[in-house]
NUKOLVEX-420911 format. One line per field, with one value per residue (C-alpha): residue number from 0; chain; x, y, z. Coordinates in steps of 0.001 Angstrom, whole numbers, m for minus. Layout:
% NUKOLVEX-420911
nr (NUM/...);
kette (A/...);
u (X/...);
v (Y/...);
w (Z/...);
% end
This chain:
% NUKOLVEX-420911
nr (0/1/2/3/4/5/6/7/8/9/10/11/12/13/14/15/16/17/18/19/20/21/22/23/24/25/26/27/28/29/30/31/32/33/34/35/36/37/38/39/40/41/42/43/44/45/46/47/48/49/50/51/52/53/54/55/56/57/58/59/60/61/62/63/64/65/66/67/68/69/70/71/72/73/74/75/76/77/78/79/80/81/82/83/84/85/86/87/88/89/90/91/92/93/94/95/96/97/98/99/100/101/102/103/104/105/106/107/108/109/110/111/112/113/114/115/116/117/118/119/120/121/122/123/124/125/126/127/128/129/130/131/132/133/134/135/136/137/138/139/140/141/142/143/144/145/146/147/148/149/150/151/152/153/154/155/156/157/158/159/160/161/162/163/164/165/166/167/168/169/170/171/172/173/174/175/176/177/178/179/180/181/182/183/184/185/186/187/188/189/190/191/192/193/194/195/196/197/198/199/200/201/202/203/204/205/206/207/208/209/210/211/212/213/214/215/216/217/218/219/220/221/222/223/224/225/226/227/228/229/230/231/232/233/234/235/236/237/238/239/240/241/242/243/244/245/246/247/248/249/250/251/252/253/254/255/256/257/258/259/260/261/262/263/264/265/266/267/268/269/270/271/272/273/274/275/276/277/278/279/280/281/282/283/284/285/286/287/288/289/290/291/292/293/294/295/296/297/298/299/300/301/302/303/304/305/306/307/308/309/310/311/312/313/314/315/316/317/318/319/320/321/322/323/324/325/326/327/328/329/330/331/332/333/334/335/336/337/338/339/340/341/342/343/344/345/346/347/348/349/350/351/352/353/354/355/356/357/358/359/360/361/362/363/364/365/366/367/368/369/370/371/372/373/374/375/376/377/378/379/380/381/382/383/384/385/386/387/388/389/390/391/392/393/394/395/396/397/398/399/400/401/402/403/404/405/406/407/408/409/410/411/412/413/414/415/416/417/418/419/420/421/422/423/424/425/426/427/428/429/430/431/432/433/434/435/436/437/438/439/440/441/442/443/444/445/446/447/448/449/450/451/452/453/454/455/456/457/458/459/460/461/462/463/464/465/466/467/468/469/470/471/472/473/474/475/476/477/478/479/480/481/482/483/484/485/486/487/488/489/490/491/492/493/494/495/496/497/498/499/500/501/502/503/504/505/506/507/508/509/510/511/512/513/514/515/516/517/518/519/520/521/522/523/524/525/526/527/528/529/530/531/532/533/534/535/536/537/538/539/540/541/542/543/544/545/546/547/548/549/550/551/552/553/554/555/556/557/558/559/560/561/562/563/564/565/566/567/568/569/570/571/572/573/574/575/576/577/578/579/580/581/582/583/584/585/586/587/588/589/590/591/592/593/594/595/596/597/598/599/600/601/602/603/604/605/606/607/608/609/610/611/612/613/614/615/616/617/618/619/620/621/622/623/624/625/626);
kette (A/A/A/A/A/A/A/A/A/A/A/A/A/A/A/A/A/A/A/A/A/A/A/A/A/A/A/A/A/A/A/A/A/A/A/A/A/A/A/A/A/A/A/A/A/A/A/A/A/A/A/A/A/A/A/A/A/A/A/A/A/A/A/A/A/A/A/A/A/A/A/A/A/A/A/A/A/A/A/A/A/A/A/A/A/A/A/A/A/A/A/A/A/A/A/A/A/A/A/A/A/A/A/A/A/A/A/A/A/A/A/A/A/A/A/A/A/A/A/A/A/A/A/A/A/A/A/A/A/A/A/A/A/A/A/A/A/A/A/A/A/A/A/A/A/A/A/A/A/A/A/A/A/A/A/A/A/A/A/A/A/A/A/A/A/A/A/A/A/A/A/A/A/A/A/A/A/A/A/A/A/A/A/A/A/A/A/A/A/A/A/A/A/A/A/A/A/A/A/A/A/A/A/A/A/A/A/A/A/A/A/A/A/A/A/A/A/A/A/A/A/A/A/A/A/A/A/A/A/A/A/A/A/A/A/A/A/A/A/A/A/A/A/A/A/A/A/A/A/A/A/A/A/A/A/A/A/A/A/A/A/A/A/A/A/A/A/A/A/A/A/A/A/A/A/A/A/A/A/A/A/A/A/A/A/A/A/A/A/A/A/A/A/A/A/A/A/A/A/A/A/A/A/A/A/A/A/A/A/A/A/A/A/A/A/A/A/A/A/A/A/A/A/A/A/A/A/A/A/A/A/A/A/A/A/A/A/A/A/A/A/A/A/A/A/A/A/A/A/A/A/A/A/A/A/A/A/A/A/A/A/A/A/A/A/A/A/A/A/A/A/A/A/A/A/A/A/A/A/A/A/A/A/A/A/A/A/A/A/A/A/A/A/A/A/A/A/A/A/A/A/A/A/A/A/A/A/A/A/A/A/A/A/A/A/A/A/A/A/A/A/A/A/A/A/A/A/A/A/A/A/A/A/A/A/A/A/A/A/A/A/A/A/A/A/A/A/A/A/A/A/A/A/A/A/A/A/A/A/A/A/A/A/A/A/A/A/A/A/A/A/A/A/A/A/A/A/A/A/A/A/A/A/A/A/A/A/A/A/A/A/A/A/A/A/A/A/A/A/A/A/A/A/A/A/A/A/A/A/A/A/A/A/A/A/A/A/A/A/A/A/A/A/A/A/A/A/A/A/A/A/A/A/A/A/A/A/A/A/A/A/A/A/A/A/A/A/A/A/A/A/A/A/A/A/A/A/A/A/A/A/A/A/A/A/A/A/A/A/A/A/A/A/A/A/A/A/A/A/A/A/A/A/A/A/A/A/A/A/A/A/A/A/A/A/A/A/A/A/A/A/A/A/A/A/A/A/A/A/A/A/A/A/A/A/A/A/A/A/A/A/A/A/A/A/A/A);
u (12469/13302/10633/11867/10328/11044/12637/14992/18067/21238/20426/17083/18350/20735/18295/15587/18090/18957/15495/14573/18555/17842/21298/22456/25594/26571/25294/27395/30335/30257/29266/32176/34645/32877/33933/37366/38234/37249/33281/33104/30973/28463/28199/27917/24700/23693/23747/21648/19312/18645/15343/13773/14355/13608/10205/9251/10632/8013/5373/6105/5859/2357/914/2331/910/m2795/m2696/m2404/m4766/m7430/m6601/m7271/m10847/m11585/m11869/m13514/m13414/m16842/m16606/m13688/m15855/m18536/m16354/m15812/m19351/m20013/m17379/m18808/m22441/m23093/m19808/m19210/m17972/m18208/m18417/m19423/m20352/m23564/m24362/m22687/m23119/m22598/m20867/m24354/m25892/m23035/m23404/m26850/m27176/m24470/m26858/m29503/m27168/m26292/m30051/m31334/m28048/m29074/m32414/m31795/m29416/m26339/m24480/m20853/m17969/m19909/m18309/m20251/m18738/m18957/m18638/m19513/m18147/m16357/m19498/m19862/m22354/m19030/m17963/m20984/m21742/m18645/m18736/m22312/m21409/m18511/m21498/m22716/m19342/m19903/m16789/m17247/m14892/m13666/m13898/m12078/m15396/m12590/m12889/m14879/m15646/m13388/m11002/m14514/m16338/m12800/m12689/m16188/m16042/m12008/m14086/m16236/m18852/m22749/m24148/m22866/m23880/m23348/m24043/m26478/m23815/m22306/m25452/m23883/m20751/m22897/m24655/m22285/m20671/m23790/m23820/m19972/m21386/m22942/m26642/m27237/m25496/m27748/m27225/m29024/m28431/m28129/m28500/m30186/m29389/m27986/m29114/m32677/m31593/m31336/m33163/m31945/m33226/m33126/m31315/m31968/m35529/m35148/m32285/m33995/m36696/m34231/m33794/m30898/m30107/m27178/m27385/m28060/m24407/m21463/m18520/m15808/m12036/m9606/m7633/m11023/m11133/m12645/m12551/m10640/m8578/m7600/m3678/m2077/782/3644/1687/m1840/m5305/m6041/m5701/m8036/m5984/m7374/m7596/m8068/m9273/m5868/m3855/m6684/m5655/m2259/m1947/m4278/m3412/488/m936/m2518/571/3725/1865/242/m3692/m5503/m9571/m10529/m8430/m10630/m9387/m9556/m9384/m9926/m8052/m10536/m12030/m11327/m7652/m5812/m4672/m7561/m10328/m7717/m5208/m8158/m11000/m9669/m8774/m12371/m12262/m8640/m8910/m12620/m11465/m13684/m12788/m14085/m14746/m14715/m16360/m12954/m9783/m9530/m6691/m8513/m11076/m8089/m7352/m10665/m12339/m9776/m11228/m14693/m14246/m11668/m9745/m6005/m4566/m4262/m4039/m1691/m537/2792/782/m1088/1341/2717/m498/m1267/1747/1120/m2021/m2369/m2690/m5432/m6175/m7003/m3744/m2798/m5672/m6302/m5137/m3622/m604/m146/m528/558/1147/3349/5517/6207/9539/12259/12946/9307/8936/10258/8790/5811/5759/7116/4171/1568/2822/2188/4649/4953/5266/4401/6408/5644/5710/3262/2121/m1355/m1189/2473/4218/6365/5187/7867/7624/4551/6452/9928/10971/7830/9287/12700/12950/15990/17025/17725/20141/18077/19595/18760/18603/16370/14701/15925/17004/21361/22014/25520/27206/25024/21859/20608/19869/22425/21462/21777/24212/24365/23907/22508/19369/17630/13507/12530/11285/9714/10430/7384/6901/3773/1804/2591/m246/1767/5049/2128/1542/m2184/m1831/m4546/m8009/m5815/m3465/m1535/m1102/m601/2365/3978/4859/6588/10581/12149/16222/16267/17868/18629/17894/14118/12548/9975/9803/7439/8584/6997/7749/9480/12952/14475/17616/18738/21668/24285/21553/18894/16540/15356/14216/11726/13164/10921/8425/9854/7713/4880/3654/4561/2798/1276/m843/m519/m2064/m671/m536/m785/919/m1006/m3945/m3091/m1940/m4613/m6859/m4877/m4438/m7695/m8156/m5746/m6267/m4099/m1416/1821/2038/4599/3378/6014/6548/8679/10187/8745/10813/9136/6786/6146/6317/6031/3434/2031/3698/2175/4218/2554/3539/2203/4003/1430/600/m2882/m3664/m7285/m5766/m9084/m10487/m7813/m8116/m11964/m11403/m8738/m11394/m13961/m11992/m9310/m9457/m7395/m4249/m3588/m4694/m959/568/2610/2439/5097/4051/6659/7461/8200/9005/11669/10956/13026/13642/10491/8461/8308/8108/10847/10506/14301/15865/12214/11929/15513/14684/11072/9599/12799/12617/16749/17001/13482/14271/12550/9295/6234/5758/2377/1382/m2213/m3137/m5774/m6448/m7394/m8696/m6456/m2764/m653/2742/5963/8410/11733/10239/6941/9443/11790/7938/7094/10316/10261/6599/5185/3229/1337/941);
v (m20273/m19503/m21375/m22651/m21514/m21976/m19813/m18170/m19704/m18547/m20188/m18722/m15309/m16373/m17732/m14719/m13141/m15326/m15469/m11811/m10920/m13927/m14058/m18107/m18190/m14859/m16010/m19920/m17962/m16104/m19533/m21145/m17690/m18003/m21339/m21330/m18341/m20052/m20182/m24152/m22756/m21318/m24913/m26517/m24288/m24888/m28530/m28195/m26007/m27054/m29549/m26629/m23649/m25627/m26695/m22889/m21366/m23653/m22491/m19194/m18963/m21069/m18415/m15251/m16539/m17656/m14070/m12258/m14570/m13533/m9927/m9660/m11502/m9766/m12503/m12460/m15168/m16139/m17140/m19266/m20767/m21239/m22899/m26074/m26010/m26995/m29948/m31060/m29561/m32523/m33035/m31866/m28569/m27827/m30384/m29260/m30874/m32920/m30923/m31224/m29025/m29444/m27014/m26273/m25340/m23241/m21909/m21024/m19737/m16969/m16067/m15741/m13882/m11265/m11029/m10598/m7390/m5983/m5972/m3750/m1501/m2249/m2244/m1947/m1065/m654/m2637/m4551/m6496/m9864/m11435/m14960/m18076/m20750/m22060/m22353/m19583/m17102/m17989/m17879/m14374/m12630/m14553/m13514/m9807/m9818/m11226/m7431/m5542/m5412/m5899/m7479/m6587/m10126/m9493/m11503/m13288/m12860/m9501/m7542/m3515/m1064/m3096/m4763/m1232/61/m2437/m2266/1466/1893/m133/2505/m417/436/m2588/m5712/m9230/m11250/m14616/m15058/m16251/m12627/m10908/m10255/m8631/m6585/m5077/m4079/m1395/m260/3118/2816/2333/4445/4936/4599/1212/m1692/m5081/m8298/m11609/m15235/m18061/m17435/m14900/m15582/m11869/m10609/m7004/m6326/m5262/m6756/m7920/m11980/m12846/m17057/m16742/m13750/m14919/m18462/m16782/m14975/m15800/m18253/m17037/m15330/m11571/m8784/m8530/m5804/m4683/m6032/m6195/m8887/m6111/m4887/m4954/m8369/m8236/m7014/m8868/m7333/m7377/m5452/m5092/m3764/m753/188/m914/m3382/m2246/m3521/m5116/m4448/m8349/m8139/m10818/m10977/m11355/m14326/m15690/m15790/m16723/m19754/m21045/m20732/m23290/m25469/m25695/m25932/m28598/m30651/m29952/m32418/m32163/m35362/m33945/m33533/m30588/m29943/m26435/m25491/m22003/m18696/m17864/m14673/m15134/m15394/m18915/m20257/m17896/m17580/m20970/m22997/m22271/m20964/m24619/m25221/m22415/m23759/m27508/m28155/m29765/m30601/m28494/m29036/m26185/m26852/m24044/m24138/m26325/m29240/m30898/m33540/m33889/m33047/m36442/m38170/m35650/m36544/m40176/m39634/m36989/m39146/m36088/m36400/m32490/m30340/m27288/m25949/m23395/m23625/m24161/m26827/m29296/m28326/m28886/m32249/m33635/m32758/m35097/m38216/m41250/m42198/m45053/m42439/m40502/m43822/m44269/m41274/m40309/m37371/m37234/m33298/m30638/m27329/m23831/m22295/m22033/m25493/m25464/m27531/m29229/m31036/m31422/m34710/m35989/m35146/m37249/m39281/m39738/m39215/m40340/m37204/m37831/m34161/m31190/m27994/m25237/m21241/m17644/m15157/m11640/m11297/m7264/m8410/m8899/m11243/m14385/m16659/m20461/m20074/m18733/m17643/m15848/m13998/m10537/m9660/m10078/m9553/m9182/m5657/m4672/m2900/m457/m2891/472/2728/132/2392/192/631/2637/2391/5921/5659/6121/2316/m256/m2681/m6094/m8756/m11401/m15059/m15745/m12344/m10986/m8672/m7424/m8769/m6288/m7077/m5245/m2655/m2463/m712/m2184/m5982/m7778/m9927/m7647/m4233/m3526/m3264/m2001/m896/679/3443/5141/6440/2967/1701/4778/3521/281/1708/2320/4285/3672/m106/m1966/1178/5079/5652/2429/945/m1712/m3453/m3455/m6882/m6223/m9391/m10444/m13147/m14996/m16523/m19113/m19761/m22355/m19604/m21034/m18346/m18636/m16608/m14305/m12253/m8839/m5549/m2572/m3114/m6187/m9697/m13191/m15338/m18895/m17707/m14077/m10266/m8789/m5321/m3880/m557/m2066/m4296/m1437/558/m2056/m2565/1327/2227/m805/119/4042/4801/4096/3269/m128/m1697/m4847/m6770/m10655/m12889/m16573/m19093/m22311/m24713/m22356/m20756/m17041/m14426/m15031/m11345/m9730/m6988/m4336/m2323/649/m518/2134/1120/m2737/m2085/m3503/m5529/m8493/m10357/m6871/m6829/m10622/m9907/m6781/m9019/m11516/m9170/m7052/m8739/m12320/m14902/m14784/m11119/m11686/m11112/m14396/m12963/m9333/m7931/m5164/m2528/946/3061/2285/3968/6096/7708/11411/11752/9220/6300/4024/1356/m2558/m4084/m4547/m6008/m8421/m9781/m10194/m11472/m13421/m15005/m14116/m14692/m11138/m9760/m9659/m6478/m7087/m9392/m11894/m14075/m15914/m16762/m20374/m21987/m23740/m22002/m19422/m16593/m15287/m17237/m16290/m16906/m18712/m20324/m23678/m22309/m20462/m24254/m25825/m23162/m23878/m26999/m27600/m28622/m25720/m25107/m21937);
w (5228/1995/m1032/m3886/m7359/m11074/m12537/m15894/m16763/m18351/m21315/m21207/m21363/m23981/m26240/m26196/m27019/m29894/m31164/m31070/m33388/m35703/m35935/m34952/m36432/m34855/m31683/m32111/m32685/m29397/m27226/m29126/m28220/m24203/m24142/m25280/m22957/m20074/m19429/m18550/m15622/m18097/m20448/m17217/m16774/m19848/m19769/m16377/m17437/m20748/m20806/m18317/m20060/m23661/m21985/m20502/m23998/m25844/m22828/m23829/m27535/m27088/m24343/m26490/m30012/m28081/m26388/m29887/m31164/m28730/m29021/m32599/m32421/m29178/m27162/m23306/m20569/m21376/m25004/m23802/m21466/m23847/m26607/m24110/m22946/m26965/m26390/m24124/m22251/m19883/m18624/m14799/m14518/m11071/m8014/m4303/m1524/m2800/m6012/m9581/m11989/m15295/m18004/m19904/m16606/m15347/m18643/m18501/m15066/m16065/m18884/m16402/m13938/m16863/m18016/m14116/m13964/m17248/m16938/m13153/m15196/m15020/m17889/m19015/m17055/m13634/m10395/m8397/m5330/m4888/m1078/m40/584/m1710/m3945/m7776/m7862/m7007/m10179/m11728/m10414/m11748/m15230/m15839/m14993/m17338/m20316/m19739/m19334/m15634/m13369/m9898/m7181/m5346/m1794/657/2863/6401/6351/8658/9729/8445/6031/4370/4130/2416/m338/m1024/m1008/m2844/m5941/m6369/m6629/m7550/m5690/m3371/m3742/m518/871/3747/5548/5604/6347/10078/8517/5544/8562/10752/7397/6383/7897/6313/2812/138/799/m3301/m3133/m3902/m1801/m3249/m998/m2608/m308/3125/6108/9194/10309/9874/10206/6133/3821/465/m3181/m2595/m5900/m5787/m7172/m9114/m11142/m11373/m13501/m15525/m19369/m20013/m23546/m24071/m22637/m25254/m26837/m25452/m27296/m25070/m25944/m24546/m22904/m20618/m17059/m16085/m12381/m9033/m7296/m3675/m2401/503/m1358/548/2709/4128/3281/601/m2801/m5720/m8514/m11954/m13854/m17379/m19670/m20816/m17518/m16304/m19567/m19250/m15940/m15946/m19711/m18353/m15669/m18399/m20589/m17560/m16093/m18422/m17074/m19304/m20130/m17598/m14946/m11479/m9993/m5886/m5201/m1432/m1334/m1606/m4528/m4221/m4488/m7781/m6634/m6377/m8274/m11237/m11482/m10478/m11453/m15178/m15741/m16883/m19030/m20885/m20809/m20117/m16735/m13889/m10810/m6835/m4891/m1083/1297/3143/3130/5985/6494/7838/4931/2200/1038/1788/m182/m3161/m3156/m2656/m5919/m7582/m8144/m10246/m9093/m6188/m5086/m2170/m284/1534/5121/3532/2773/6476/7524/6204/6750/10133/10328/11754/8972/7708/4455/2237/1545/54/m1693/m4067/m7824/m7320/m9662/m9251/m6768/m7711/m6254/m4336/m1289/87/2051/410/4007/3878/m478/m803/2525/1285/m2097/m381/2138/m7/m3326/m5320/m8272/m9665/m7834/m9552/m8043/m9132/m7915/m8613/m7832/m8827/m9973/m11376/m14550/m13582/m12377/m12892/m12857/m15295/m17933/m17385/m20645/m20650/m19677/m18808/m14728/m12668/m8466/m7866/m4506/m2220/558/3844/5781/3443/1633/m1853/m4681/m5010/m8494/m10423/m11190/m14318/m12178/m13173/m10608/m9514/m10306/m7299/m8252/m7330/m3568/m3150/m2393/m4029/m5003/m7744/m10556/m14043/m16979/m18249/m21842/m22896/m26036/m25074/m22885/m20793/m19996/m19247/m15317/m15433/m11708/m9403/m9265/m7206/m9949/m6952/m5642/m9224/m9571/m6101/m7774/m11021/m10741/m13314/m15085/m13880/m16679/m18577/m18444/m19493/m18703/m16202/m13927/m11337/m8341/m6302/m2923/m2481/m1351/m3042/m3666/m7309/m7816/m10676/m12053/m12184/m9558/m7298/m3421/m1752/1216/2648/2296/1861/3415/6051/5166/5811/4921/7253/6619/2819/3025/2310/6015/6757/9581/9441/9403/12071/14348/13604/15201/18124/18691/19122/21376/23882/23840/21080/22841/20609/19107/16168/14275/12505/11276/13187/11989/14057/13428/11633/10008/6924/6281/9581/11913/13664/16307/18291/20753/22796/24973/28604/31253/34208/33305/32503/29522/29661/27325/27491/25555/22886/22032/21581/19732/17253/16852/15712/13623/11907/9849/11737/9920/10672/14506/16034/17429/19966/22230/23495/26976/26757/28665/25449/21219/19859/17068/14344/13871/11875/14559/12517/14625/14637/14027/13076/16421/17482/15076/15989/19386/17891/21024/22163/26474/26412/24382/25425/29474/30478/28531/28839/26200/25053/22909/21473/22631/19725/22261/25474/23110/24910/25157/27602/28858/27275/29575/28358/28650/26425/24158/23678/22939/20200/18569/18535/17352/20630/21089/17435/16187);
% end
């Protein structure tokens, strides 16, 4: 299903373009000239898009003037931070589950946090992962290590074995604070991990087994006055953010003090966050929707945000009530999901006035305001390691669609050598102009400067420049608005998250023998993004299914667990055995095209995969069967 996101108008180009010559009469002249000759279609455009692009133009001069504002004084997160804590010390900062805690003692735990780290040694510049579970300490843990210089590494709290021991490891981190909750997971990589790295523990273990420096009492007795000072700039690292992006392991995204900045104050001013909004945030905090677009509205307006361990559809709306909350935060999946839930008093009962984020279908939008009586929807698309995140502030940076060959994947080039730009209708991967020197329009990239080099195109809107390249297919109209398509490369999204095929497939592999297996996404009506699909070569019909579904479950977080397997006699493979995936994911898990093969399906609630029939295949499609 394609997801419907702000973004650039015609008259938004036009009047960049306007701004940066200085030239109006020049410029009234031509519209007059378009006009005359025939370009009715473009006033028509204009007229449409003129109250939206007027309102993001305004967004953007504000965010661009505050960013070189900041740069000049040298600004970090944490003086932000500490500028509302003066406005305003006793005032909730953070609310979750039974505790509250207000702005001076967020504020002062960080200190303590920073003294405990640079009193051990740590000191600007190291990394230090961070993985646990939604709580305020998370952010408290990575804004007291940025007091010091120190840059945590975000790590998602699903992962497990070899993808958790690779982001730790790809960080180059000195030391890893976990939860006790993960003190299971921490000990099933340590042989994986650096015998010099340091692990301290906050909160209590669930596993005996390890050895670490228990951090609660240690940083309790830590002085709360500011940390000794460190020369920071508002262009340093501030933490890392992990994405699949389009191929292999997770990759560490570098976030700067600029780039949270940007993308959380663009937020603030699009949608009107005010200083007594409640905020519910339920996504990760590890994720730039939630860790960054949440959480940085208490940094920008002062607001009060609520962290939940993990979302609930059932809890979603009874939770807004019992924290009187006036915005929300959403996933696509989540407004599936709690439309999807039976009613209950308390969806009518709540202030939420806004929810914002990003990929709610366009078939379920206005049933959903509708039900719950949301009055604004606040619509955007984002890449976290992007420069382009339209919807926050569209005339940020030059973006455009650029064709891409369907059969290589290679963008289409004029006889000039530039990229061909996707037209109306058409759909194309969207790439944001690079220009080096200006904060908001530079690719800060990855950890990996091979990764970050991957993601750079050269000669896209003329000879000599530099673009980033998102990885995403989308589709724009004549009114500007652009619709999200799908994933180029080997990944595909699922329940919100970046999957990896090759790490999906590597899993699988070694579970059944290394025997050849293709994971792709397949549409499942109804659904948002591409749920997993697994094939596997089976020649003798001997694959131990119970094994694989226990080896998926321990390996893997649940949203890259495939959905469906497919038991085949042989994968094609191209002439240099790549292994090929577009004639499987049109047949998908359809048994009318895939007659030779065994399907299944993984039932949620028998906790194993079940056959796919024609009856079971009518049930998935038409939501009977949940998946």
């Amino acid at each position: 299903m394609w997801l419907k996101v702000a973004a650039f108008g015609a008259l938004g180009a036009s009047l960049v373009l306007i701004l940066d010559l200085g030239i109006l009469l020049t410029a009234a002249v031509v519209f007059a000239v378009y006009l005359v000759t025939g370009g009715w279609r473009f006033a028509r455009v204009v007229v449409k898009t003129l109250p939206r692009d007027v309102r993001a133009l305004t967004g953007l001069i504000k965010v661009n003037l505050k960013v070189k504002q900041h740069t000049r004084a040298k600004t970090t997160i944490a003086k932000l931070f500490q500028e509302q804590v003066k406005k305003h010390p006793q005032k909730p900062c953070f609310m979750f589950e039974d505790q509250t805690w207000t702005f001076q003692q967020v504020d002062e735990y960080t200190n303590k946090v920073a003294n405990f780290f640079h009193e051990s040694g740590y000191r600007k510049g190291d990394v230090i992962s961070l993985f646990m579970e939604n709580r305020p300490e998370f952010f408290c843990f990575w804004l007291g290590l940025s007091k010091i210089g120190a840059v945590a590494a975000l790590i998602n709290f699903n992962l497990r074995q070899d993808p958790l021991a690779h982001c730790i490891n790809v960080s180059e981190s000195k030391a890893l604070i976990f939860g006790g909750e993960m003190s299971e997971a921490v000990k099933d990589i340590l042989p994986k991990l650096p015998a010099t790295m340091r692990l301290f523990c906050s909160g209590r273990m669930v596993s005996n087994d390890l050895m670490p420096t228990h951090l609660d009492q240690l940083v309790s007795r830590a002085s709360s006055y500011p940390p000794p000072p460190t020369e920071q700039s508002f262009r340093d690292r501030l933490f890392y953010v992990y994405t699949s992006g389009t191929t292999g392991l997770p990759k560490a995204a570098v976030v700067t003090h600029t780039r949270f900045f940007y993308m959380s104050f663009g937020i603030t001013t699009m949608y009107g966050i005010r200083s007594s909004d409640i905020i519910y945030d339920t996504l990760p905090l590890y994720h730039t929707a939630g860790g960054v677009l949440g959480v940085g509205q208490v940094v920008h307006r002062g607001a009060t945000v609520v962290i939940r361990r993990k979302f609930s559809a059932s809890q979603f709306w009874t939770d807004c009530v019992k924290y009187n909350c006036t915005v929300g935060q959403y996933i696509g999946e989540i407004c599936r999901y709690l439309l999807a839930q039976p009613f209950r008093p308390e969806e009518q009962q709540h202030r939420v006035r806004l929810m914002f984020g990003n990929g709610v279908k366009p078939q379920i939008w206005r049933q959903f305001q509708e039900r719950f009586g949301v009055s604004v929807i606040g619509e955007f698309y984002g890449a976290t390691e992007g420069n382009c995140n339209i919807g926050i502030a569209p005339f940020l940076y030059p973006v455009t669609l650029i064709k891409v060959d369907q059969r290589t994947g290679e963008p289409v080039r004029d006889k000039n050598g530039v990229c061909v730009q996707a037209q109306p209708g058409e759909i194309g991967e969207l790439a944001g102009k690079i220009v080096k020197g200006n904060p908001v329009r530079e690719f800060d990239g990855y950890v990996n400067k091979g990764a970050t080099e991957k993601k750079i195109l050269r000669d896209v809107f003329k000879k000599g420049d530099q673009a980033f390249m998102t990885g995403d297919m989308l589709l724009m109209d004549d009114l500007g608005y652009m619709y999200f398509h799908d994933r180029t490369g080997d990944t595909f999204r699922w329940r919100g998250e970046n999957v990896s095929t090759s790490e999906v497939e590597a899993v699988v592999s070694n579970q059944v023998g290394l025997r050849d297996a293709v994971v792709y996404g397949v549409e499942v009506p109804g659904s948002e993004g591409r749920a997993g699909m697994a094939a596997i070569v089976d020649e003798n019909q001997s694959l131990d299914l119970a094994g694989l579904t226990a080896a998926l479950q321990r390996s893997l977080p649940p949203y890259a667990r495939p959905v469906f397997i497919r038991l085949m006699k042989a994968v094609d493979t191209t002439g240099t055995f790549k292994l090929k995936k577009t004639d499987l994911r049109a047949e998908a898990f359809d048994p009318s095209k895939v007659r030779k093969d065994r399907l299944f399906y993984f039932s949620a609630k028998k906790g194993c995969y079940e056959p796919i029939t024609p009856a079971v295949y009518a049930d998935i499609c038409s939501g009977t069967i949940r998946i």
